[in-house]
N, C-alpha and C positions, 0 to 999 in steps of 0.2 A: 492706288493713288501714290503720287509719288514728289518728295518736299523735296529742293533744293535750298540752298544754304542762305537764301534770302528769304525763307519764310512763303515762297509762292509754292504754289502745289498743282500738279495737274493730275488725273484718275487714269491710271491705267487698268483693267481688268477684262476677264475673259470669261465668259458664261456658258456653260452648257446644261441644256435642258432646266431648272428651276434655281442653281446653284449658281454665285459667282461668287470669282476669286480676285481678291486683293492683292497685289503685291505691293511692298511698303520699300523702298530704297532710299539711301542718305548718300547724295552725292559728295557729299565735303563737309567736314567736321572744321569747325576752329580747333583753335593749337590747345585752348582751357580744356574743353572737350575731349580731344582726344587724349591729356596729359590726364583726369580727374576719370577715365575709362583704361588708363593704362594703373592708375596707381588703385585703381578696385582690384581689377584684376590681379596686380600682385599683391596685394595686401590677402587673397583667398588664399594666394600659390606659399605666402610666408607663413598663416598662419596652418596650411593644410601639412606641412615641411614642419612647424613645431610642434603643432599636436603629435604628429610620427616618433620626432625624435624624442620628446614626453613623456609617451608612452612607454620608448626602448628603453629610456632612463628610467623610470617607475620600477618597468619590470625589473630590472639591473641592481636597481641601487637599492639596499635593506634598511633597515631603521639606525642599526649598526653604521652601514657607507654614509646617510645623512650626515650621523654627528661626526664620522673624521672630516665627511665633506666641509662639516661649519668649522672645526678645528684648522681647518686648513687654510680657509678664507678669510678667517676672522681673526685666530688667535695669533698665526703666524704675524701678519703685515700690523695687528695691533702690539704685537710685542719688541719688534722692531720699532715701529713708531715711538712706542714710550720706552724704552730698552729696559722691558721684563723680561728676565730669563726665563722665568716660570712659563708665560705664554710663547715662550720663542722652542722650549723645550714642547711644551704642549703641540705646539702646532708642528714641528719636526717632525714627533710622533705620527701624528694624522697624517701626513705626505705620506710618510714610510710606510704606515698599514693598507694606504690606499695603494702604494707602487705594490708592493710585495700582492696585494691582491687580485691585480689585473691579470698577470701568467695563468692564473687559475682558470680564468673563460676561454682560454686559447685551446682551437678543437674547435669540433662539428660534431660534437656529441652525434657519434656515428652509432648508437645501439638499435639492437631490434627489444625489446622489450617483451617479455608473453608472462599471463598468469592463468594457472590452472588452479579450477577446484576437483576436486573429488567427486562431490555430489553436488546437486542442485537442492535437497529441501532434507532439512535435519531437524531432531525433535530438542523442544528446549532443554536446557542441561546440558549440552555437548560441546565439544568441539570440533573444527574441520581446519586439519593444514592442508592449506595452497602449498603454491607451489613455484616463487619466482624466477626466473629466467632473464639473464640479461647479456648480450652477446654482443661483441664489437665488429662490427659489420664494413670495418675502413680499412685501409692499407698499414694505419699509421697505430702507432701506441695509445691506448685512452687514457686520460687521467683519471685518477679517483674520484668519483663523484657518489651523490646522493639519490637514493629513488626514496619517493612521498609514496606509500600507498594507502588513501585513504577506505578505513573500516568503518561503515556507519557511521557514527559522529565523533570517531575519534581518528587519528593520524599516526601509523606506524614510518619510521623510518628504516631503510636498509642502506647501508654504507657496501661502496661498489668498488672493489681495489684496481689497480692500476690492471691493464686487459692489455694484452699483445693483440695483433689479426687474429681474426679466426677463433679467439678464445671465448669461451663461455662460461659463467659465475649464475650458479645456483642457491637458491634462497627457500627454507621452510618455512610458514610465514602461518599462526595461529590465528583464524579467524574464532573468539569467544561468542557460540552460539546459546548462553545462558537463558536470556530469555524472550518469551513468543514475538516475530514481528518478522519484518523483512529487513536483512541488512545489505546495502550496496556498496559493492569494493570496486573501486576505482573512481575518475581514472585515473591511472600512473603514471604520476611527474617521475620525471629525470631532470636531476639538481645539480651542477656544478658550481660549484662557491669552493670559497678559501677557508684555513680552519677557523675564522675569525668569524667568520659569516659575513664581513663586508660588501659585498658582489658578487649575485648571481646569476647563473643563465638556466632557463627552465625551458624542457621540452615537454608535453604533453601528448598523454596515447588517449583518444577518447572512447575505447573499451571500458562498460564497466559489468562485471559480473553481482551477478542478483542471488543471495541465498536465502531461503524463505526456511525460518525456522518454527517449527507446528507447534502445538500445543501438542503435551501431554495429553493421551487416550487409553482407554481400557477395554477388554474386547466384554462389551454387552450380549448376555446369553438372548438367544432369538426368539425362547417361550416365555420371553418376560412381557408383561403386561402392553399390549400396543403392538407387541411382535408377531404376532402367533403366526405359523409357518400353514397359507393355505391355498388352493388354487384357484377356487371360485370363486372364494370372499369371504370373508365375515358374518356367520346368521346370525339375525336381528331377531328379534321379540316381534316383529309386525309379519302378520300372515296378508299372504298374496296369492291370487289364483294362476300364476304362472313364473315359475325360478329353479331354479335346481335342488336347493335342499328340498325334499320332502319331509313335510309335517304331521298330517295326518288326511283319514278318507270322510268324506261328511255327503250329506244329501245334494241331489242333482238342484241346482235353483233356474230358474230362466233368465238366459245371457250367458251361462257356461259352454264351454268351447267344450266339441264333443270328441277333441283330441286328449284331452282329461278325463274321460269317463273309464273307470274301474271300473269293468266287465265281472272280473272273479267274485268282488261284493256287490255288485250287481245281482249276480247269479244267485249269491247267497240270501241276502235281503231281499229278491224282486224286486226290489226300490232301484232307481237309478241315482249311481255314486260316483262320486271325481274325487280325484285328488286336489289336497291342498300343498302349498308350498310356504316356505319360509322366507322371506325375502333377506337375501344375498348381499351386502357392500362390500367394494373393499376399502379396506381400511386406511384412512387418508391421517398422515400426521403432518402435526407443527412442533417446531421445536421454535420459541419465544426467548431469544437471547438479550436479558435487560443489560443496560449500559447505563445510565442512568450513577454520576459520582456519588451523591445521598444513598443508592441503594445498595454500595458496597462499603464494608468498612477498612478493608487492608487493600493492597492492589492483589494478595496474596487470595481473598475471595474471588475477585472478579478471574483471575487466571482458573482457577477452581470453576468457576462456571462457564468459562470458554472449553475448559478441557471437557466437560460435563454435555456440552452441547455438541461437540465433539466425536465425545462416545458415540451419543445416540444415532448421531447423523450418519456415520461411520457403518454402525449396522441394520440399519434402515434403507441405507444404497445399498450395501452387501445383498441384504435379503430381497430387494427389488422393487420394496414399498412404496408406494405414493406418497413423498416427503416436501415440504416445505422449509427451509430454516431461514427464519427471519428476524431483524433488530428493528432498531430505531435507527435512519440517517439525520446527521449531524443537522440542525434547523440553529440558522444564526437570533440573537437575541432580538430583533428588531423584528422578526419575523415568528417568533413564537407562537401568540396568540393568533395567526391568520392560517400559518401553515403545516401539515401534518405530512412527514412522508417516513416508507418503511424503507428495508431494504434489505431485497431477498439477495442470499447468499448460494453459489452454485452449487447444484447437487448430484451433478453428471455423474461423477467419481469423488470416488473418498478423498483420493490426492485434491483435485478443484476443492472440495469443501474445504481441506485444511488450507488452502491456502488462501480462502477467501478469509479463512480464519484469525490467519495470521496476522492481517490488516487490520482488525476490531478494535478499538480503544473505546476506555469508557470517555465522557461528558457529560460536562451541566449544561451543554448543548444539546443532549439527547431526549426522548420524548420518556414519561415513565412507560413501564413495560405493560399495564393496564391499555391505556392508547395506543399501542403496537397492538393490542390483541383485539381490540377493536378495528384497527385497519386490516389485520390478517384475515378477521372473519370477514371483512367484505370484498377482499378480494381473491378467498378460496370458500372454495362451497363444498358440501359434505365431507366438511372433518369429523374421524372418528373419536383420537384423541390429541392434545395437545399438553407438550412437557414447558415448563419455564422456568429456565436458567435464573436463581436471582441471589440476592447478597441475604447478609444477616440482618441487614437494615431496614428489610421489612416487615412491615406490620405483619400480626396473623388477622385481622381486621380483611387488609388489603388481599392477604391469600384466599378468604372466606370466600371475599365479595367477586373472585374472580369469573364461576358460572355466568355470572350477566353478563356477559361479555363474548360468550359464546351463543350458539341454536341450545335447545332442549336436547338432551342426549348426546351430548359431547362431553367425553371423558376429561378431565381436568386433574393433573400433575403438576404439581407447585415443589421445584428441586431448588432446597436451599444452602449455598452455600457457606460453610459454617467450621473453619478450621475448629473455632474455642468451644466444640461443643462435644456431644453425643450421637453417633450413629444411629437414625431415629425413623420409624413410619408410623403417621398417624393422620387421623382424617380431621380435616375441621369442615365440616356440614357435607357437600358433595364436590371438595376438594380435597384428593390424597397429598400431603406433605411428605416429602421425602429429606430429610438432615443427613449431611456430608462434611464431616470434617475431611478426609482423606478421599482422594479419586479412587483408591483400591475397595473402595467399602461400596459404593454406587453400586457395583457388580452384585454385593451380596444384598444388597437392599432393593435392587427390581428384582430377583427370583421371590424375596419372601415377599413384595406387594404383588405380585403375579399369583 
């Protein structure tokens, strides 16, 4: 269809098969019109040109350049006006810190920038020096400038001296790996300002290196309780007429497989005899990491029960065992009473666990460690036993009542964490309580419950 500048219109279009096409053309605009389509268009093009320059200014100018900026604007031309010396001196000042500071952004901040670590995954308590490197990559002389390297949530400064071509300036640089968690370095600004800090130009490397620092572990002996070292499985108390351990020999019944008949007591009895067997598991673990902030009293417990879940995990992969390690995931408040979810931790490798490890925090967001073990049991089947990481905050009530929560015949290990205490095993009804002040004692307190 097609309007001319008197408001008449006539249809142009072209059709093929079920579709047509419209074409829309304006033969001739009045002078209002096209003058009220020229002034949009630049009012986009003015404001797209001051956001740019805004921004360059933002980045540029410090809280520092502000105020010589208002000294400058303000105090000068108002001390002139009323002839104060004091604003006239003031405002002198401001010019002159802003001149002196401009030389400073002059350059192409020509650097290559590199940082190394050492290693990739360290145990808490340590430390790891990187390793900065910063090279001038131009023809021309660099000035002194500043690199940001940020460490977790704090901010290291390295100051970068004046670099000829070709030269390169080397930096030791202490990443503080104190305690559990993952810390991310970078990425590394390059800072040119003045010493005043009035004006800067920043460049950015968006490299950031990942250090994952573990939790504290202790090597768990293998014939401790949970562990035992065997090929077939685990023999149970319940007889069965077909499995590997053998039991004993008893009378022929009708339905016994005549691949079980003992011939030699046969021979002896005249009776017809089979063998019996013992039925075989293998032994399936859970390790139940509570998170839960009521159920620890220091943050100094809760590390103690990460390092503790740790252990276990640690020698349960070694030895080959069918392990689970599971917590609570975070459930926002609004969703509390509706929603229940766990969250299993990786068990491929010792390295995976720890490092799923290292991400655990506790919450009042978290579910108690009772309803973790309710969700564990339905969605692992034939656990033999399971251990649970917990604080000193717990009832012996709640350690008691822990069996319900399991099948019949699941062994149940209640590991409490407990710097202010005694090195302890004791049973309360058919849960073993294990007390741990110290990670070093865990070791000696599964050989004697074993």
């Amino acid at each position: 269809m097609t309007f001319d500048s008197t408001g008449n219109s006539g249809a142009t279009g072209t059709g093929t098969g079920t579709g047509t096409t419209t074409h829309f053309v304006a033969e001739s605009w009045s002078a209002r019109t096209r003058f009220a389509v020229w002034a949009v268009q630049s009012g986009r093009e003015i404001q797209t040109v001051a956001n740019t320059v805004w921004s360059h200014v933002s980045d540029t100018v410090t809280p520092v350049g502000w105020l010589a900026i208002t000294g400058a604007l303000v105090l000068l031309p108002l001390g002139l006006a009323l002839g104060w010396m004091e604003f006239i001196v003031a405002g002198l000042i401001a010019v002159t810190v802003l001149v002196i500071a401009i030389p400073f952004l002059a350059g192409s901040l020509a650097y290559r920038v590199g940082f190394t670590l050492p290693v990739e995954r360290v145990v808490a308590g340590s430390e790891v020096v990187g390793t900065l490197t910063v090279s001038n990559t131009s023809r021309r002389i660099e000035l002194p400038s500043r690199i940001d390297v940020p460490i977790g949530s704090g901010l290291t400064d390295v100051w970068v001296p004046l670099l000829r071509p070709g030269h390169t300036h080397g930096e030791n640089l202490i990443v503080p790996a104190y305690r559990r968690g993952i810390i991310d370095i970078g990425p590394v600004t390059t800072v040119r300002t003045d010493p005043l800090g009035t004006l800067k130009r920043e460049a950015a490397w968006a490299e950031v290196h990942r250090l994952f620092v573990h939790p504290k572990t202790v090597a768990v002996p293998s014939t401790s309780s949970g562990f035992v070292r065997d090929l077939e499985g685990t023999p149970s108390r319940d007889v069965v007429a077909e499995d590997i351990s053998f039991h004993q020999i008893r009378e022929y019944q009708p339905g016994d497989g005549r691949r079980h008949v003992h011939w030699k007591s046969t021979a002896k009895t005249g009776r017809l005899m089979v063998r019996q067997f013992e039925e075989t598991r293998r032994a399936r673990l859970a390790i139940v990491l509570g998170m839960r902030d009521d159920e620890f009293a220091t943050d100094d417990e809760y590390e103690l029960a990460v390092s503790i879940a740790g252990s276990l995990g640690i020698r349960a992969v070694r030895d080959g065992r069918q392990i689970a390690v599971v917590a609570s995931d975070q459930i926002l408040d609004v969703a509390k009473r509706s929603v229940r979810a766990i969250r299993s931790l990786s068990v491929m490798t010792p390295t995976a666990l720890l490092d799923d490890l290292s991400t655990v925090e506790r919450s009042s967001a978290a579910m108690e460690f009772e309803e973790v073990c309710g969700l564990a049991t339905r969605a692992m089947t034939d656990l033999s036993i399971v251990f649970i990481a917990c604080g000193s905050a717990t009832s012996r009530e709640r350690l008691a009542q822990l069996p319900l929560r399991f099948d019949p015949g699941v062994q149940v290990v209640a590991v409490v964490a407990d710097p202010a205490s005694r090195p302890s095993y004791r049973r309360l009804g058919d849960v073993g309580v294990l007390t741990i002040p110290v990670l070093d004692d865990f070791r000696m307190l599964l050989r004697r419950a074993a």
